[in-house]
Residue frames as qw, qx, qy, qz and C-alpha x, y, z in Angstrom:
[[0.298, -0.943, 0.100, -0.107, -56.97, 63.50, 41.43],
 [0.735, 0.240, -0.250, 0.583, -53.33, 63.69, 41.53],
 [0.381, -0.923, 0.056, -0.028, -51.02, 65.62, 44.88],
 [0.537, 0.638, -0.467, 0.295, -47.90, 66.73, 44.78],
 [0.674, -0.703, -0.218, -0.063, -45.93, 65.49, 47.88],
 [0.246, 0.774, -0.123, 0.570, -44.01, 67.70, 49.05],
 [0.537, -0.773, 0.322, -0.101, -43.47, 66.66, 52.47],
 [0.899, 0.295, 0.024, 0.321, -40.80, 64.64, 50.38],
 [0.198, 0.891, -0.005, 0.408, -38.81, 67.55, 50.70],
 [0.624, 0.292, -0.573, 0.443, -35.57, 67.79, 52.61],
 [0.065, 0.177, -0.451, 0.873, -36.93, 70.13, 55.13],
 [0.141, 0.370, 0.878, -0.270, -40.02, 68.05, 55.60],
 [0.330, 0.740, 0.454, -0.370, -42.50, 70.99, 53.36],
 [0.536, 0.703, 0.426, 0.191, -43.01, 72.87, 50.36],
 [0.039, -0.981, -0.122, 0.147, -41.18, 75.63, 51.45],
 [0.717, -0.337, 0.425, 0.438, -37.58, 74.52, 50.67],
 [0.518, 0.535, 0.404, 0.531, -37.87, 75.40, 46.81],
 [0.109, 0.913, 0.336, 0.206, -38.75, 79.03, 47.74],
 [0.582, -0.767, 0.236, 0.133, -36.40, 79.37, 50.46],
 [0.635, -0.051, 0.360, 0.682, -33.37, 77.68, 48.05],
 [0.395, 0.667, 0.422, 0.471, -34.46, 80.11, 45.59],
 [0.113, -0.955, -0.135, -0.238, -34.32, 83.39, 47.44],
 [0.586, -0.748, 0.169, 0.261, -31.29, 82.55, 48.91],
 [0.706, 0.331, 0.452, 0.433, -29.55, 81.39, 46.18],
 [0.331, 0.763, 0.399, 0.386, -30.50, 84.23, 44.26],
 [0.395, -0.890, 0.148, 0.172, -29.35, 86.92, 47.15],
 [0.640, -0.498, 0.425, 0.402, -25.97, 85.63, 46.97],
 [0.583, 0.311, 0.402, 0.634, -25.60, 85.56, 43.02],
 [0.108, 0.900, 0.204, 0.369, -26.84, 89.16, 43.28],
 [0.459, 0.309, -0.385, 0.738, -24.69, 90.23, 46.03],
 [0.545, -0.581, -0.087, -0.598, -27.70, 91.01, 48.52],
 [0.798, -0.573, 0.105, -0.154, -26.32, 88.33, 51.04],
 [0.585, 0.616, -0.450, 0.274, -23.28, 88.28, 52.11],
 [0.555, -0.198, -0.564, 0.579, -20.76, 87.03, 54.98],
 [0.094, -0.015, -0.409, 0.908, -21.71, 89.08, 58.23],
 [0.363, -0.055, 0.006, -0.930, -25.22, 89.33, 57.52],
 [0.326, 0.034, 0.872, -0.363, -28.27, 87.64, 59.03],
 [0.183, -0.305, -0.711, -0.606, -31.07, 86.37, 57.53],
 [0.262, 0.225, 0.670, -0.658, -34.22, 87.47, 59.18],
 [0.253, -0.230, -0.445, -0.828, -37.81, 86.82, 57.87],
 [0.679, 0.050, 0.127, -0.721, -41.47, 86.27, 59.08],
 [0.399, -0.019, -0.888, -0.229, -42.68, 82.61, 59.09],
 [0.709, -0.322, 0.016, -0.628, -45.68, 80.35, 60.55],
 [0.697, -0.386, 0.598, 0.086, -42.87, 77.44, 60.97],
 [0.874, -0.118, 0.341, 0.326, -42.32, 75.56, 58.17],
 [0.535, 0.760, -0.046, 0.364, -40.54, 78.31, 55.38],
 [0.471, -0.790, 0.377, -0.112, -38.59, 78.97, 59.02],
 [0.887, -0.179, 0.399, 0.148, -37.16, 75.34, 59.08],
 [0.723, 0.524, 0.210, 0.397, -36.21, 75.96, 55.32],
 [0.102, 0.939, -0.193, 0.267, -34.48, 79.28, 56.27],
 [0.546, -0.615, 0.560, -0.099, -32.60, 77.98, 59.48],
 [0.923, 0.129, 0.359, 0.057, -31.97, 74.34, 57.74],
 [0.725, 0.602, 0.129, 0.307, -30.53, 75.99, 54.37],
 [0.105, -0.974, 0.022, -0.202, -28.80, 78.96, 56.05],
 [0.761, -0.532, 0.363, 0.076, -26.81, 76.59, 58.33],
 [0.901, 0.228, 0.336, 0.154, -25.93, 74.97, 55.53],
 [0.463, 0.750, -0.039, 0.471, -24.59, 78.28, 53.71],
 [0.677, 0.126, -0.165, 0.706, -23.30, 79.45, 56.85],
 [0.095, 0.392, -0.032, 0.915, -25.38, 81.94, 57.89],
 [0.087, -0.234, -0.879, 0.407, -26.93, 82.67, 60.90],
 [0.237, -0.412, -0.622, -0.622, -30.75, 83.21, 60.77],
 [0.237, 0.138, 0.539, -0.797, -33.24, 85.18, 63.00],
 [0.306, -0.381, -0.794, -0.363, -37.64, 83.92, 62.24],
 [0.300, -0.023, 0.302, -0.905, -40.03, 86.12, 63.57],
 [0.390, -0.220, -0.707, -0.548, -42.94, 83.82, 64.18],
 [0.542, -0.529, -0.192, -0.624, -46.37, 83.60, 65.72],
 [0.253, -0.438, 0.666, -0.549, -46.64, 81.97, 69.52],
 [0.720, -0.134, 0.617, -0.289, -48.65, 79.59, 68.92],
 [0.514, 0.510, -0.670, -0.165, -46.90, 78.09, 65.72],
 [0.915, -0.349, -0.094, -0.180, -46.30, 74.09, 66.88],
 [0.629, -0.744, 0.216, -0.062, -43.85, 73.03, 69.18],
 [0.776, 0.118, 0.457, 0.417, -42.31, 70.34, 66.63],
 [0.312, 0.877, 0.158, 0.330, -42.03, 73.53, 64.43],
 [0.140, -0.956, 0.165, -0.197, -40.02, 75.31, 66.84],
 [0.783, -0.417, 0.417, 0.199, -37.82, 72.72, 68.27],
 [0.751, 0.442, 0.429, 0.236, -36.89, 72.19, 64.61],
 [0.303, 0.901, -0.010, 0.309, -35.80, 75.58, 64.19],
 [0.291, -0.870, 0.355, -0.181, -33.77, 75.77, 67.09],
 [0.891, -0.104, 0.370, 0.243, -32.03, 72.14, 66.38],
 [0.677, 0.604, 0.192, 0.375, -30.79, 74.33, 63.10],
 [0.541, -0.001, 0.042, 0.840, -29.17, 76.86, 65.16],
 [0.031, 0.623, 0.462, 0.631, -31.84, 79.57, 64.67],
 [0.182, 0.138, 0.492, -0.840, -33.32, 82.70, 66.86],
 [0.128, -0.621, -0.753, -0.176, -37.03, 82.66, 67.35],
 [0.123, 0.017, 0.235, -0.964, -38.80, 85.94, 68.02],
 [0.011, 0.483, 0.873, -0.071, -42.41, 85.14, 69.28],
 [0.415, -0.270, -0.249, -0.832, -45.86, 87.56, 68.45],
 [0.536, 0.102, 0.618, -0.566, -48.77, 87.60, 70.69],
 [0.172, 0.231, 0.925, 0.249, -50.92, 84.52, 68.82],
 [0.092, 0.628, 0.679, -0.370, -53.93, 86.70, 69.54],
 [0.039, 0.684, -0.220, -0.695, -52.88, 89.53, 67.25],
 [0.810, 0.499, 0.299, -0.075, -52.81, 87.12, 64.43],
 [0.728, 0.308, 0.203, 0.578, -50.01, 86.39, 61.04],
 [0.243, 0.817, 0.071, 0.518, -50.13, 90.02, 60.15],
 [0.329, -0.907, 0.263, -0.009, -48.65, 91.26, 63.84],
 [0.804, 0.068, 0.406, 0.430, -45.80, 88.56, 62.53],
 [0.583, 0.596, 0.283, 0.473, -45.29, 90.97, 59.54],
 [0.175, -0.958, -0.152, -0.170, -45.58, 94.18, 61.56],
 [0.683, -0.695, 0.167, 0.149, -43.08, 92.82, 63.40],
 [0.827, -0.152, 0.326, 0.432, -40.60, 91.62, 61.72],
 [0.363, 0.623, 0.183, 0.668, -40.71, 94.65, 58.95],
 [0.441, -0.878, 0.166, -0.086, -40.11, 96.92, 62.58],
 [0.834, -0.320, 0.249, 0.373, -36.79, 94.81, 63.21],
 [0.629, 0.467, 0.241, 0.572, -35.61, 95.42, 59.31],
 [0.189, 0.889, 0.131, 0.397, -36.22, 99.04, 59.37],
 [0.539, -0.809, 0.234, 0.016, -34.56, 99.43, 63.01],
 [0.409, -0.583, 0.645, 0.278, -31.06, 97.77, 61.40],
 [0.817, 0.536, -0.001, -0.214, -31.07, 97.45, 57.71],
 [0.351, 0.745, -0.561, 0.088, -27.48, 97.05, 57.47],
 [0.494, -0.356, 0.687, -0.396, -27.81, 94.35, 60.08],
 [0.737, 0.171, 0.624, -0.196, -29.97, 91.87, 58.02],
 [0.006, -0.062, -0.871, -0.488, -30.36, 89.87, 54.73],
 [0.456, 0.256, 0.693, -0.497, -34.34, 90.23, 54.92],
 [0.147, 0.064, 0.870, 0.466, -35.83, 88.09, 52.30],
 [0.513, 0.388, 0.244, -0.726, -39.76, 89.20, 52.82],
 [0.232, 0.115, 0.960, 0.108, -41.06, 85.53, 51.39],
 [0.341, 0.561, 0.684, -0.317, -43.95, 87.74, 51.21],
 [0.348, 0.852, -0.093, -0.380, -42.62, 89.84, 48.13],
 [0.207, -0.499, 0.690, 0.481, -39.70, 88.61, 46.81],
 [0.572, 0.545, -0.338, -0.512, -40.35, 87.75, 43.18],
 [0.019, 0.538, -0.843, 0.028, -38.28, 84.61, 43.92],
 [0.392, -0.030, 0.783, -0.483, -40.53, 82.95, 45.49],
 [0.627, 0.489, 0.119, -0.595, -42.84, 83.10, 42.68],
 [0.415, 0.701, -0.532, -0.232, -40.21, 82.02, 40.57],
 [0.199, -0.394, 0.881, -0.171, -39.76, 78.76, 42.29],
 [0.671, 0.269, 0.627, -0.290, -43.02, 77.20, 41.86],
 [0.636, 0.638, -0.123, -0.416, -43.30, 78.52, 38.09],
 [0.328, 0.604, -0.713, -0.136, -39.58, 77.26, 37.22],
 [0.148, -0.284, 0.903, -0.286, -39.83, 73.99, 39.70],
 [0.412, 0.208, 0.613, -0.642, -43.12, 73.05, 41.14],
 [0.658, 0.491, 0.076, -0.566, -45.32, 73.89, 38.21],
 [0.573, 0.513, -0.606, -0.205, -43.00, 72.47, 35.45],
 [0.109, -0.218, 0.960, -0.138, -42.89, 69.23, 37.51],
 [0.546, 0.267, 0.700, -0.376, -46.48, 68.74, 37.60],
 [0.631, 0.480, -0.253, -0.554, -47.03, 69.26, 33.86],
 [0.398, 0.571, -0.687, -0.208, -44.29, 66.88, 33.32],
 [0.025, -0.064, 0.982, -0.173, -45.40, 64.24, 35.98],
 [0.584, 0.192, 0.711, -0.341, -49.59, 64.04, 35.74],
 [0.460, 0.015, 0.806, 0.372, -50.20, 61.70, 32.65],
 [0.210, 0.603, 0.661, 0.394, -53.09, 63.59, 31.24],
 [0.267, 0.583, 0.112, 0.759, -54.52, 67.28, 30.88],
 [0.247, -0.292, -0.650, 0.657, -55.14, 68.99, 33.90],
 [0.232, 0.488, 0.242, 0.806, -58.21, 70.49, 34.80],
 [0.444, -0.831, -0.141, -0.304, -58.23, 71.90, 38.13],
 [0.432, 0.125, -0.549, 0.705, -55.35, 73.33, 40.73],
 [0.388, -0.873, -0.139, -0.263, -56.82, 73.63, 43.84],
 [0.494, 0.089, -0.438, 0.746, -53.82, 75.58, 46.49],
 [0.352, -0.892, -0.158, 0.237, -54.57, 78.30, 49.49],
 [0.209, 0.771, -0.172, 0.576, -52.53, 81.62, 50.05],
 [0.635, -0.484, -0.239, 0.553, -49.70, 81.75, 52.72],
 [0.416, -0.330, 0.312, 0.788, -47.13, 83.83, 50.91],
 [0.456, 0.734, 0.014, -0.503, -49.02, 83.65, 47.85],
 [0.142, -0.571, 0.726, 0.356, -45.76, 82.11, 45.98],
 [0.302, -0.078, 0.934, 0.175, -46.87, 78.83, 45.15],
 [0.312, 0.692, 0.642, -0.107, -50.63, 79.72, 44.08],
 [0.286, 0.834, -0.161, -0.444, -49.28, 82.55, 41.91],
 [0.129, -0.735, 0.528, 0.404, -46.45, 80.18, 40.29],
 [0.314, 0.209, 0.926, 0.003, -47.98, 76.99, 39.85],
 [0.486, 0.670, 0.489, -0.275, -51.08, 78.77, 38.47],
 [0.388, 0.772, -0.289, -0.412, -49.44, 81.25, 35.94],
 [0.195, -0.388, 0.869, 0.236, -47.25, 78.10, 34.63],
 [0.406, 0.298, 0.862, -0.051, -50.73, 75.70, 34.24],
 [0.455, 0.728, 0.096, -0.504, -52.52, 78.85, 32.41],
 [0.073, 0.653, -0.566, -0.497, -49.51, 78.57, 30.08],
 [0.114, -0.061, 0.981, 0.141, -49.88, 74.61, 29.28],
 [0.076, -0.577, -0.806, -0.107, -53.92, 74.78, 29.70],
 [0.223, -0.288, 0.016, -0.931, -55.41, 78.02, 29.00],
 [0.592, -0.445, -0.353, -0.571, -59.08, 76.40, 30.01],
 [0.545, -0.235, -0.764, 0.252, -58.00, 75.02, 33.22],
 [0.492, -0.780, -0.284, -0.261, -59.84, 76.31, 37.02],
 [0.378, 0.395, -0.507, 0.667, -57.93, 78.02, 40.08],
 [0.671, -0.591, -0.398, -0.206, -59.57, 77.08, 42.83],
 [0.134, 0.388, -0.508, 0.757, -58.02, 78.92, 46.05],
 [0.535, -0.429, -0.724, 0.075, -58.95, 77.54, 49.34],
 [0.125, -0.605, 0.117, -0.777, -60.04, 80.14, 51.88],
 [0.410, -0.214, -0.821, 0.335, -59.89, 78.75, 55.76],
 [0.339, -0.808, -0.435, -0.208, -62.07, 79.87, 58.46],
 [0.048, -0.739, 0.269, -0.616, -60.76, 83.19, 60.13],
 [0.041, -0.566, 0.714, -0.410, -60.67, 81.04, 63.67],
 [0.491, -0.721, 0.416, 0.258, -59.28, 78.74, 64.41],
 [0.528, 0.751, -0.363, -0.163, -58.00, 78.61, 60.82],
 [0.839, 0.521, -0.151, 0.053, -55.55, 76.80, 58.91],
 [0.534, -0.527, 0.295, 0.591, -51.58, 76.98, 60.04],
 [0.589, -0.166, 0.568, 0.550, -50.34, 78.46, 57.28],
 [0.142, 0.429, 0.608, 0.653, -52.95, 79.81, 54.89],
 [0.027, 0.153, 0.308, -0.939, -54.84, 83.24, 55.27],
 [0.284, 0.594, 0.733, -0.171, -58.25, 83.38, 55.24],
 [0.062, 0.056, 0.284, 0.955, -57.97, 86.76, 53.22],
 [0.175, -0.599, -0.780, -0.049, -61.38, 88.32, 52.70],
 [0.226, -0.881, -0.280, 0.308, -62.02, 91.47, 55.46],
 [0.302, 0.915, 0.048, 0.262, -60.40, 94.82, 54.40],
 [0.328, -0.919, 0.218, -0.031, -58.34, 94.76, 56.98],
 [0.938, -0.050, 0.260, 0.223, -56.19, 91.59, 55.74],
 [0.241, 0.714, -0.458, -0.472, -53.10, 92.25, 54.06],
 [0.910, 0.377, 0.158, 0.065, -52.48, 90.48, 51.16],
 [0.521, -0.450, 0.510, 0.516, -49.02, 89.58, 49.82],
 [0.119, 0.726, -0.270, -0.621, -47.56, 91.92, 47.62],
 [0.217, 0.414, -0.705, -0.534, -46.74, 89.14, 45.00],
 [0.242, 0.485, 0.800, -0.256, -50.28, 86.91, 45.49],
 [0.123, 0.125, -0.396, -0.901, -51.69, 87.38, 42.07],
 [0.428, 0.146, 0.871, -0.193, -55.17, 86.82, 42.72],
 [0.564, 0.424, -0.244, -0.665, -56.61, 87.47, 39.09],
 [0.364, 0.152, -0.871, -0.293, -55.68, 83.85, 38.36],
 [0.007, 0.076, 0.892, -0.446, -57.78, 82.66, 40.91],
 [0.245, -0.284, -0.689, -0.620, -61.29, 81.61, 39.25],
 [0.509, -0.623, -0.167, -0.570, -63.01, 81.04, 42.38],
 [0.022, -0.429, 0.731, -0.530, -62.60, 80.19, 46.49],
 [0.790, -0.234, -0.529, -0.202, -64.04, 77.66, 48.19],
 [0.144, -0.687, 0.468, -0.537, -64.21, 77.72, 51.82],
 [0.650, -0.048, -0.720, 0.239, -62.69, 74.96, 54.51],
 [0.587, -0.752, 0.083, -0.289, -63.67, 74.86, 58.16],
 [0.125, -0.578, 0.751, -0.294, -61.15, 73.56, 61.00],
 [0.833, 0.033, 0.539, -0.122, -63.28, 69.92, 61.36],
 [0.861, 0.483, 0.120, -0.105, -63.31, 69.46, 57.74],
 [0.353, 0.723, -0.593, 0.032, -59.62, 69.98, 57.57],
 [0.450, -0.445, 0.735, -0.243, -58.87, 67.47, 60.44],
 [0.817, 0.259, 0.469, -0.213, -61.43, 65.17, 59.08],
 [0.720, 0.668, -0.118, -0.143, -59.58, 65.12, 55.90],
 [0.065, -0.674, 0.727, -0.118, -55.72, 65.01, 57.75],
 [0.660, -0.218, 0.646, -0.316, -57.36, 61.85, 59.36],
 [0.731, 0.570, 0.091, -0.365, -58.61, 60.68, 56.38],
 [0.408, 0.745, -0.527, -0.027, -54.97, 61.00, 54.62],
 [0.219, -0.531, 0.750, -0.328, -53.72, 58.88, 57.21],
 [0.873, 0.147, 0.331, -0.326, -56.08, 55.97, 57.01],
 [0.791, 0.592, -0.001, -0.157, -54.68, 55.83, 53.62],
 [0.799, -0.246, 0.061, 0.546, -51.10, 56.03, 54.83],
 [0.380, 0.356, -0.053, 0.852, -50.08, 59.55, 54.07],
 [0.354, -0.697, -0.444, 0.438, -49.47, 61.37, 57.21],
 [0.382, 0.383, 0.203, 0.816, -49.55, 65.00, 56.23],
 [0.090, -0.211, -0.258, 0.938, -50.06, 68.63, 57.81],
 [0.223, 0.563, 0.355, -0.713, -53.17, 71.34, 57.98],
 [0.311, 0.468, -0.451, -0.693, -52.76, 72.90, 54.48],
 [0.069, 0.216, -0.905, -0.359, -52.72, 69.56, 52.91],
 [0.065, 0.380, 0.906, -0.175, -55.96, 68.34, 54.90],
 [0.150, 0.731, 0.347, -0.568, -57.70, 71.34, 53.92],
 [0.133, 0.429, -0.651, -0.612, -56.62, 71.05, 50.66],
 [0.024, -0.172, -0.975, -0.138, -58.16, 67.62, 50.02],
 [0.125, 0.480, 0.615, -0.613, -61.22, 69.11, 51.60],
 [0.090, 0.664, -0.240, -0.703, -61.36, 71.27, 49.11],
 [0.100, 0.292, -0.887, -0.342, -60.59, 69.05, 46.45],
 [0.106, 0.310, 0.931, -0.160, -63.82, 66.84, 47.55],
 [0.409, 0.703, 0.426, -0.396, -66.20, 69.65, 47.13],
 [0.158, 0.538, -0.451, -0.694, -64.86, 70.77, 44.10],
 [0.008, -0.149, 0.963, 0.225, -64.97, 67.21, 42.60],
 [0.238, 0.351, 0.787, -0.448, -68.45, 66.34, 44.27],
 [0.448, 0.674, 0.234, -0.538, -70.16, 68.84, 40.93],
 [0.330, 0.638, -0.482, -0.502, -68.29, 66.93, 38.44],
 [0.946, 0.144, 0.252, -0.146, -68.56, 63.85, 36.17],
 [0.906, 0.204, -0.013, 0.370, -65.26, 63.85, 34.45],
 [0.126, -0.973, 0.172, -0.088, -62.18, 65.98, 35.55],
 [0.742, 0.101, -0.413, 0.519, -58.14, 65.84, 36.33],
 [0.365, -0.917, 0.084, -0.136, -57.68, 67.92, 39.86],
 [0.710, 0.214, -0.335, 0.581, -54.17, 68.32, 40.80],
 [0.657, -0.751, -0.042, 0.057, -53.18, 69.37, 44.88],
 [0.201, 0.451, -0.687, 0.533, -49.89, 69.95, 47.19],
 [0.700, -0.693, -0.155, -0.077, -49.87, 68.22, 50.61],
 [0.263, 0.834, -0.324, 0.362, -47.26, 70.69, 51.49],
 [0.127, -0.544, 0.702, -0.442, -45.68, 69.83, 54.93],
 [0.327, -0.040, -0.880, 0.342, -45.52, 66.19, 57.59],
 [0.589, -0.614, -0.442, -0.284, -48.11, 65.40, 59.70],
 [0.677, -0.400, -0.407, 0.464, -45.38, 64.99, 62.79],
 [0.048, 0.242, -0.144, 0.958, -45.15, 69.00, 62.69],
 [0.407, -0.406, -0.059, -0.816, -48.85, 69.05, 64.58],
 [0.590, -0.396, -0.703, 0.027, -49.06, 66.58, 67.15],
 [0.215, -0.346, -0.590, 0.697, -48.70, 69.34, 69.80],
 [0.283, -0.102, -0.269, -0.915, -51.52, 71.47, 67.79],
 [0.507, 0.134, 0.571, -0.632, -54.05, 68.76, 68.73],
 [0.583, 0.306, -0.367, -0.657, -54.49, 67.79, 65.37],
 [0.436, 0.291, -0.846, -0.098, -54.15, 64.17, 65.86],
 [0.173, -0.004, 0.689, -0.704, -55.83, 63.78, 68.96],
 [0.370, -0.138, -0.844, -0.363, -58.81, 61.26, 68.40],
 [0.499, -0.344, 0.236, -0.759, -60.70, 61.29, 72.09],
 [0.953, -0.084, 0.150, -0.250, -60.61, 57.30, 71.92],
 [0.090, -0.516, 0.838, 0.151, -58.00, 54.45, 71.53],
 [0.925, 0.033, -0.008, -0.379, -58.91, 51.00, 70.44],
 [0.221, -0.460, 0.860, 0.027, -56.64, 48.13, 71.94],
 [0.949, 0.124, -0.067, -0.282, -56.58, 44.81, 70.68]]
């Protein structure tokens, strides 16, 4: 088993590639320019990567994101200079989307809005980046990517890249429980979900589902080992165990997308015991 780590990343997650990419791109196209704001939708950490990079370019950045996103998440955005527009938590991601495509439409000429959840870019980051690192860094063939659907970006870009290198390899998409779920990844599933517009799930052989213990129990887990990492990542591994658990010879390749120190005010870390010595 081999994981990419990605809380290596400048803006502490995975989301930094997509986010350079879409901005990037904007500006060579002529879609962002001086005077205009970024604004997109985020569950915290493709936020950080907006507000973080933005600053950087010079633009100021508005992040429509859920209320009960974590605290280290938010503080983080607003250390970059960002607005924060909060959603009732209880409404769930999708009033996040509702919202934030209500803002666009009410002052297009106002914003830069990237919609992380279409933009082709995004797709384009994992395929051109992401993916084409992991061929080039695990030593042998790969055959299993197991990832989850936020955006959709990375589990569309990474996969169509591995198809290309290993036609026979598995796409194993991780599917959290509906509550209290995953930061970050949609449980997809009910009719009523939306799915992101560029979330190609033909590649996606089969799902495998992660409760909320079995992620923790896995976060913990990471940590034992000395890699402190986020939700996704522990619910990845999860994932990654049952998959493994019906095989005798395999190469799985992960992401453990984002820091652990983004959830200590989620509870995630939060043991119920101390042991002095």
């Amino acid at each position: 088993m081999f994981a990419k780590a990605e809380w290596m990343n400048p803006g502490g997650s995975l989301k930094d590639r997509p986010v350079k990419q879409m901005l990037c791109k904007a500006v060579e196209q002529g879609a962002l320019v001086p005077g205009k704001i970024i604004l997109d939708s985020s569950s915290g950490n493709a936020g950080i990567s907006y507000a973080m990079i933005g600053a950087a370019m010079g633009y100021e950045v508005i992040i429509v994101i859920p209320g009960n996103a974590s605290q280290e998440r938010k503080q983080r955005l607003l250390a970059h200079g960002a607005t924060l527009v909060e959603t009732d938590p209880l409404e769930g991601y999708d009033e996040v989307l509702r919202h934030v495509h209500a803002m666009y439409e009410a002052s297009p000429d106002k914003y830069f809005f990237c919609d992380q959840y279409k933009n082709t870019e995004n797709v384009n980051a994992h395929y051109l980046g992401t993916a084409a690192e992991i061929v080039e860094q695990v030593p042998c063939p790969i055959t299993h990517f197991v990832g989850g659907v936020g955006t959709g970006g990375s589990l569309t870009g990474i996969a169509r890249r591995l198809r290309d290198h290993y036609p026979e390899i598995e796409i194993v998409a991780v599917r959290p429980e509906r509550w209290s779920g995953v930061e970050g990844l949609k449980p997809l599933g009910e009719p009523e979900d939306i799915v992101p517009q560029i979330f190609e799930a033909d590649y996606v052989d089969r799902w495998v589902d992660v409760s909320a213990d079995e992620t923790k129990s896995c976060c913990l887990k990471l940590a034992h080992h000395g890699y402190f990492a986020g939700q996704s990542s522990g619910a990845y591994l999860a994932a990654c165990e049952k998959v493994m658990k019906a095989l005798t010879e395999a190469t799985v390749v992960t992401l453990l997308c984002d820091l652990g120190e983004r959830y200590f005010s989620a509870g995630l870390w939060n043991h119920g015991h101390s042991d002095q010595r």
